[in-house]
SEZA-11017 format. One line per field, with one value per residue (C-alpha): z, y, x; residue in three letters; residue number from 1. Coordinates in pm, 1 decimal, padded with zeros to 6 digits, always signed. Layout:
residues N
c3 [Z ...]
c2 [Y ...]
c1 [X ...]
resn [ALA ...]
resi [NUM ...]
***
This chain:
residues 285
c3 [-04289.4 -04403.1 -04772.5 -04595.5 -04408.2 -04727.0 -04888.7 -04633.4 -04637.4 -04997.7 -04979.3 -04760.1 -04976.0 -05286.6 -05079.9 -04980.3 -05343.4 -05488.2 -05221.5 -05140.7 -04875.4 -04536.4 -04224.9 -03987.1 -03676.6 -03454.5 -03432.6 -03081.6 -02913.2 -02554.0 -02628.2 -02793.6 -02504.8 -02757.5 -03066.8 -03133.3 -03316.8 -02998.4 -03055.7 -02756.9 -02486.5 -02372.3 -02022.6 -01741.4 -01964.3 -01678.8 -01426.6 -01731.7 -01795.2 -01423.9 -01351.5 -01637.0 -01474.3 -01193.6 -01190.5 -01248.2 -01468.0 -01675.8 -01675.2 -01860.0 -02154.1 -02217.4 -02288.0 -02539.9 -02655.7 -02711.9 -02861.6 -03150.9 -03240.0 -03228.6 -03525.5 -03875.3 -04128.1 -04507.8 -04742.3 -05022.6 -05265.9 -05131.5 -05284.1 -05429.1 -05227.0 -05091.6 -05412.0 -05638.8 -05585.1 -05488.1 -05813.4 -05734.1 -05683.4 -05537.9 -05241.8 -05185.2 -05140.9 -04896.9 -04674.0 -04691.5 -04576.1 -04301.4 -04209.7 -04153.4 -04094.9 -04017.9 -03944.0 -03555.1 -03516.3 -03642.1 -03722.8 -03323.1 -03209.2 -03393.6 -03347.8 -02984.5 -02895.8 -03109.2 -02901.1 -02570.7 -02658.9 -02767.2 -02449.5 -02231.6 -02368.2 -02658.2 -02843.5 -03146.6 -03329.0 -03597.0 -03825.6 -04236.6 -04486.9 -04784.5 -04935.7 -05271.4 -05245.8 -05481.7 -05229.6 -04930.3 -05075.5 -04671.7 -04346.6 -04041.2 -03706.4 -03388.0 -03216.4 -02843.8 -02893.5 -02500.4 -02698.4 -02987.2 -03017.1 -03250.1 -03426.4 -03356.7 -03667.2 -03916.9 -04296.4 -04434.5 -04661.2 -04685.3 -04649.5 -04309.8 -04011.3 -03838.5 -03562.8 -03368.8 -03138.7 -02818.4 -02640.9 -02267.7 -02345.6 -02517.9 -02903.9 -03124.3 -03481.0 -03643.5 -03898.0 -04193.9 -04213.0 -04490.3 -04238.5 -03940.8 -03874.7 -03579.3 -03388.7 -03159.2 -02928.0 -02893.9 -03072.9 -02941.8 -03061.9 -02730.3 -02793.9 -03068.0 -02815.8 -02811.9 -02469.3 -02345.8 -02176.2 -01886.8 -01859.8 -01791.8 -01549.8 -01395.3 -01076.9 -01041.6 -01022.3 -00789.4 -00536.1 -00550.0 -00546.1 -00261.2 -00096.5 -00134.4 +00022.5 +00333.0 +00391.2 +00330.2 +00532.5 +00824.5 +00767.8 +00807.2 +01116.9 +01343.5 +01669.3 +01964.2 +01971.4 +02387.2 +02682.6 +03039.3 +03351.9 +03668.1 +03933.5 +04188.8 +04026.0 +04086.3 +03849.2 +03912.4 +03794.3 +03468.3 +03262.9 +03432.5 +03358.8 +02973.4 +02966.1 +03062.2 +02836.2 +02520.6 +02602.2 +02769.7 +02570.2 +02319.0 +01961.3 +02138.4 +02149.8 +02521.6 +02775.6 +03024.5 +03371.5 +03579.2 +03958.7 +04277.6 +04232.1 +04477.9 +04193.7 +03878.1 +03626.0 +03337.0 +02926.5 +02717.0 +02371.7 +02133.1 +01808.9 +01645.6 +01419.3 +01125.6 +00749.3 +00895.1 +01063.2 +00709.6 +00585.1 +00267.8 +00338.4 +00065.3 +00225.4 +00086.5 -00172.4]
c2 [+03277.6 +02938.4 +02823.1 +02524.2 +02689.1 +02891.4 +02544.9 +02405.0 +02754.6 +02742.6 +02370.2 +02444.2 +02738.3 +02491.1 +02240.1 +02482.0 +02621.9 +02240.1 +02123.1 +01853.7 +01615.5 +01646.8 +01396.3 +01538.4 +01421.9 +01616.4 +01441.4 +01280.2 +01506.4 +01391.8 +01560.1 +01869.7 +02142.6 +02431.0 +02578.1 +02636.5 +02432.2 +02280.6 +01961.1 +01726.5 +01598.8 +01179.2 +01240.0 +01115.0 +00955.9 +01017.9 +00836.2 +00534.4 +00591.5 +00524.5 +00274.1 +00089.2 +00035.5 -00164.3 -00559.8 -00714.4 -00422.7 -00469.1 -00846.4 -00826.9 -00549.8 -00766.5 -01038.3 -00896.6 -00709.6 -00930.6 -01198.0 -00957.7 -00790.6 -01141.2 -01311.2 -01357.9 -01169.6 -01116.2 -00865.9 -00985.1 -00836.0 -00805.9 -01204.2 -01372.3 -01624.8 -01573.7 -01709.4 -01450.9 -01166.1 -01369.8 -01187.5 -00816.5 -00590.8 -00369.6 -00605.2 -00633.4 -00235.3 -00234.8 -00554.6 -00376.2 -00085.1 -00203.4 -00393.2 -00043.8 +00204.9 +00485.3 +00543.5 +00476.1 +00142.5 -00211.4 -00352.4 -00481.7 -00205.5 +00046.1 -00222.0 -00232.3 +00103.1 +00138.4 -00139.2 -00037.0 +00313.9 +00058.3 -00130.6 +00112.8 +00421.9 +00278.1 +00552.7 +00409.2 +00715.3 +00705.9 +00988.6 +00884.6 +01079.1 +01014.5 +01010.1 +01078.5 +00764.2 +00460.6 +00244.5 +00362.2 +00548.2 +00564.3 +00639.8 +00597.3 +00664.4 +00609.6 +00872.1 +00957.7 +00896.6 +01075.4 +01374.9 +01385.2 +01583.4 +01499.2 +01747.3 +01590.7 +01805.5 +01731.7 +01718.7 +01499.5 +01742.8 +01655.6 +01980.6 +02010.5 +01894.7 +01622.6 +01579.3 +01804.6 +01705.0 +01935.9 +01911.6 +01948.7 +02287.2 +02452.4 +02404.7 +02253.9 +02104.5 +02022.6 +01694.9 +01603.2 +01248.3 +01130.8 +01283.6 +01036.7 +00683.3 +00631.6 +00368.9 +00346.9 +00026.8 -00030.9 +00281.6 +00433.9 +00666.8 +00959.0 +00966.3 +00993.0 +00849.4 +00450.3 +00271.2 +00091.6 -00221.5 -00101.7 +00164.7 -00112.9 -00308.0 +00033.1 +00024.7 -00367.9 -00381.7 -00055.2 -00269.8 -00555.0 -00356.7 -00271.4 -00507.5 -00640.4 -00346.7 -00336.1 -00748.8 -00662.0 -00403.3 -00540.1 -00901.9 -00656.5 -00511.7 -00772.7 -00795.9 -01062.1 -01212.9 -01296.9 -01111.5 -01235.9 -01017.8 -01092.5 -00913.7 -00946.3 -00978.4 -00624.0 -00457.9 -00549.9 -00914.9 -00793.4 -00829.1 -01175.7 -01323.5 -01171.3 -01306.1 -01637.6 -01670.2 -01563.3 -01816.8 -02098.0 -02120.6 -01902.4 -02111.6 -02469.2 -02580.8 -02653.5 -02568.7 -02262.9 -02307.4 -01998.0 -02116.0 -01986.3 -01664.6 -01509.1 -01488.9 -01745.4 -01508.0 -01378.3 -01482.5 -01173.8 -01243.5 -00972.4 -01129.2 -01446.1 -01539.0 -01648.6 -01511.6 -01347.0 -01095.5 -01038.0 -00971.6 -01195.4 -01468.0 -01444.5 -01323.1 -01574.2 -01384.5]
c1 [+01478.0 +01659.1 +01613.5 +01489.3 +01174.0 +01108.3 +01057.7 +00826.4 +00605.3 +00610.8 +00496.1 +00193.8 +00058.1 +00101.4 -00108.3 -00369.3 -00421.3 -00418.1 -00673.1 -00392.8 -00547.6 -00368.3 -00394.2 -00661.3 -00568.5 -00255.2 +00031.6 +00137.3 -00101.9 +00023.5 +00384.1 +00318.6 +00219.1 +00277.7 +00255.4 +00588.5 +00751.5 +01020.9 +01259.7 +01088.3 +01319.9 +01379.8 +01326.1 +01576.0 +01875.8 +02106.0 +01971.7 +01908.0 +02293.8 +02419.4 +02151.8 +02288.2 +02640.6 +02481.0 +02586.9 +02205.7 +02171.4 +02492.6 +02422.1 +02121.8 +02216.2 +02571.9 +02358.2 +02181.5 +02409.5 +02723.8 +02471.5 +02386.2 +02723.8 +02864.3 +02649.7 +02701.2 +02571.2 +02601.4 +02409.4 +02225.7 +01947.1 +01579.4 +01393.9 +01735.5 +01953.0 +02302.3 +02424.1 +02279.6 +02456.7 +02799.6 +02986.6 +02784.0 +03085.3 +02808.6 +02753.8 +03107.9 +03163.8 +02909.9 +03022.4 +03358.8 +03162.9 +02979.8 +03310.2 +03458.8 +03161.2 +03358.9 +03748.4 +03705.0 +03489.1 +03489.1 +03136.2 +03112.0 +03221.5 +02969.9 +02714.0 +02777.5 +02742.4 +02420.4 +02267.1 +02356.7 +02165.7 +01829.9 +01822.9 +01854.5 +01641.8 +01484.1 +01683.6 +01956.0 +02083.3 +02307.6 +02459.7 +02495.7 +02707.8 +02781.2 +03104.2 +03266.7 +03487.5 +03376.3 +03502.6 +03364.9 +03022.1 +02872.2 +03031.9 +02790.6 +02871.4 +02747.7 +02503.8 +02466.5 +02080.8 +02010.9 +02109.5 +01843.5 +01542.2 +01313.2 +01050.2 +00699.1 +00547.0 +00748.9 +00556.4 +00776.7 +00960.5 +01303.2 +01446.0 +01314.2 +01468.9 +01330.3 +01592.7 +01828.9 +02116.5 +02094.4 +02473.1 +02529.5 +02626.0 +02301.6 +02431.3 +02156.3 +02223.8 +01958.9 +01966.2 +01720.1 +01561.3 +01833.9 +02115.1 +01967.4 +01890.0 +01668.6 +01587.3 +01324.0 +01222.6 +00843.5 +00726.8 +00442.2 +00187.4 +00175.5 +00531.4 +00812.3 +01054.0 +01052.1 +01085.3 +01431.2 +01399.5 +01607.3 +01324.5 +01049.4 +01288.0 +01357.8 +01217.1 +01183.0 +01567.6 +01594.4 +01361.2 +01620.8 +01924.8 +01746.5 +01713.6 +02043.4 +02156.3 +02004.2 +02042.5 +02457.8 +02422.0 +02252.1 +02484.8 +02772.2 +02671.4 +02516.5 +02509.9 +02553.8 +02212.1 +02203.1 +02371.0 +02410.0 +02239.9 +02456.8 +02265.7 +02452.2 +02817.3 +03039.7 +03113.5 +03526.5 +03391.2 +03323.5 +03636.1 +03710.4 +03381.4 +03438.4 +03825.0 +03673.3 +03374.3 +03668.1 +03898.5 +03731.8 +03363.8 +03348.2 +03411.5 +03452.0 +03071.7 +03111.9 +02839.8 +02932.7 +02841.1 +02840.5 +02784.5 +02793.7 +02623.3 +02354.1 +02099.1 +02007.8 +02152.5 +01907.6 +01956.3 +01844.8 +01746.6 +01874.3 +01789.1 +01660.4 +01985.0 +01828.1 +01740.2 +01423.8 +01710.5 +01743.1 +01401.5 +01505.2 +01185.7 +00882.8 +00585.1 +00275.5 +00036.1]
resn [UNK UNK UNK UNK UNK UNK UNK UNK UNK UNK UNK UNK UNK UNK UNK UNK UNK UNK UNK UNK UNK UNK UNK UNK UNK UNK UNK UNK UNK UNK UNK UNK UNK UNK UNK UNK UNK UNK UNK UNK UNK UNK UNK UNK UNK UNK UNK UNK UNK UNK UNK UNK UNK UNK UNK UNK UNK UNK UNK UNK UNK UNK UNK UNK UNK UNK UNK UNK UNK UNK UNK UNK UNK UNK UNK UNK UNK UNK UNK UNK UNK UNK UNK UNK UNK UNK UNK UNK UNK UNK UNK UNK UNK UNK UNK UNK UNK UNK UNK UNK UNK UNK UNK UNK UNK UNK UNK UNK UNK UNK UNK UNK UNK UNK UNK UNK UNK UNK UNK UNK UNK UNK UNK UNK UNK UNK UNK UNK UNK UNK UNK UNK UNK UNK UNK UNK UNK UNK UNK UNK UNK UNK UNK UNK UNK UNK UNK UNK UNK UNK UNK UNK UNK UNK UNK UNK UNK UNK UNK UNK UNK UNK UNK UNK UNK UNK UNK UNK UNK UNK UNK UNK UNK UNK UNK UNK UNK UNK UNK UNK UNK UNK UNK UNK UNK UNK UNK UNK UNK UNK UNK UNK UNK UNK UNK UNK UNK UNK UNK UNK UNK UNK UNK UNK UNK UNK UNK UNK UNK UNK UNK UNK UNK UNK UNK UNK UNK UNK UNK UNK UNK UNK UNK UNK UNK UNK UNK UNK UNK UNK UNK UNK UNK UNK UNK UNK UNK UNK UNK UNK UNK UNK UNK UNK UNK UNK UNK UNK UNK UNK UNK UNK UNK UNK UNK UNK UNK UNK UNK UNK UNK UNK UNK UNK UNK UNK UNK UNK UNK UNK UNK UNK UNK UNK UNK UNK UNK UNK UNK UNK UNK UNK UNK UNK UNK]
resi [1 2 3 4 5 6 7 8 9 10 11 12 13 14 15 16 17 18 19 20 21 22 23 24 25 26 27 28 29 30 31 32 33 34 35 36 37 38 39 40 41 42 43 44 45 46 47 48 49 50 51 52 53 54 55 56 57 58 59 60 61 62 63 64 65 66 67 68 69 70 71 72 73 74 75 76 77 78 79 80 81 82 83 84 85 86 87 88 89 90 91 92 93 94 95 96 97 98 99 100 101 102 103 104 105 106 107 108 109 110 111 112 113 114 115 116 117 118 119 120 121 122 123 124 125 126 127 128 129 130 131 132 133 134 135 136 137 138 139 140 141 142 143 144 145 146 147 148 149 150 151 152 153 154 155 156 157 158 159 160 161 162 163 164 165 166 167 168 169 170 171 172 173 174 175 176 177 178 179 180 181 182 183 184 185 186 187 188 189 190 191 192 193 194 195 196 197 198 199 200 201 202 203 204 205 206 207 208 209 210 211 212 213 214 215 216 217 218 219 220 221 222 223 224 225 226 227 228 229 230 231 232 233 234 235 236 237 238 239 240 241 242 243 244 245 246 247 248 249 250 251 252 253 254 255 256 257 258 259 260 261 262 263 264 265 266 267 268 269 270 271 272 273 274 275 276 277 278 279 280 281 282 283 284 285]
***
């Protein structure tokens, strides 16, 4: 048994002894299924993933995205001005810090990719560690958050885990609360997951995307919308009455004339030739 789950057992026989009031009511009842004590998934983050790389898709997150990792900011102490803490050397580490989270990203760059996690799955994970360096006390770095689990009973000791990363390939590492920052977009209370704004637009956009698709589709493929029915014309006639029709009417706006035939020949209409071909018109609620 880890020293950390002797800890919490230790903790709950102290709080049964003590009489130590405890919350009564389960914890997201909707998600738990089972008494033992599982990290719960975020369901479908693949298909959020790819869906995200569409062009409407795309459109929207980059511009929220780029609009937040492109302000200003400063830090400054909690009820004072900017000019109060101008001179704190403290303030200074940590805008250097921030500046520099970690030895891969810039600011935008770390902010970017936190952001992009938040709009899509309502999941922002990041991993903190502290550092023995004076000048650079914190190092954060970005988080796949599709890949946390989070423990829906956790007490709030902080020796137990509350999260766990869960790779592709099976291997779980499980994180404290001080060892994870996570974000979650509209936080509910049947679930510890929050919820992305790409999931709310999810199937709104597939039904336009949609759409799109079969109007391109069907654009791409028309056909001729009329056809002539010579009864009585062999079928040697053919190609002459075709060669004519190519280089004598067809893209000049003059009026064919086809005489001297036994019967009046017969116009077949194959299509209308407008936008309702394309089922793009708004049908009147």
């Amino acid at each position: 048994m880890k020293t950390s789950q002797i800890r919490a057992a230790l903790r709950r026989a102290w709080e049964s002894l003590t009489g130590q009031e405890t919350r009564k009511t389960l914890v997201l009842p909707a998600a738990v299924h089972s008494i033992v004590r599982q990290p719960l998934p975020k369901p479908t983050p693949v298909n959020l993933r790819r869906f995200a790389e569409t062009p409407v898709a795309r459109k929207a997150i980059n511009t929220i995205k780029d609009r937040i990792a492109g302000m200003r900011w400063r830090i400054q102490r909690k009820g004072a001005g900017p000019v109060a803490g101008a001179d704190d050397p403290r303030i200074a580490i940590l805008a250097a810090n921030f500046d520099a989270p970690n030895t891969d990203d810039s600011f935008r760059t770390f902010t970017e990719q936190v952001i992009e996690d938040v709009v899509v799955g309502g999941w922002g994970a990041m991993e903190v560690q502290l550092t023995t360096d004076p000048r650079r006390p914190l190092l954060l770095w970005p988080v796949d958050g599709a890949t946390i689990r989070i423990y829906a009973g956790w007490s709030g000791n902080d020796e137990e885990p509350r999260y766990a990363q869960v790779t592709p390939w099976g291997q779980r590492v499980d994180l404290r609360n001080e060892e994870l920052l996570y974000i979650r977009l509209n936080p509910r209370t049947h679930t510890p997951f929050g919820l992305g704004r790409l999931e709310v637009a999810f199937e709104t956009i597939t039904w336009l995307l949609g759409a799109q698709d079969y109007a391109a589709r069907l654009a791409s493929n028309t056909v001729v919308q009329y056809a002539l029915w010579l009864a009585e014309m062999p079928p040697t006639s053919y190609d002459k009455v075709i060669s004519w029709w190519q280089n004598e009417i067809e893209g000049t706006g003059k009026v064919p004339i086809i005489a001297n035939l036994p019967s009046k020949p017969e116009v077949l209409r194959f299509g209308e030739g407008s936008d309702r071909d394309l089922r793009l018109e708004c049908s009147a609620s």
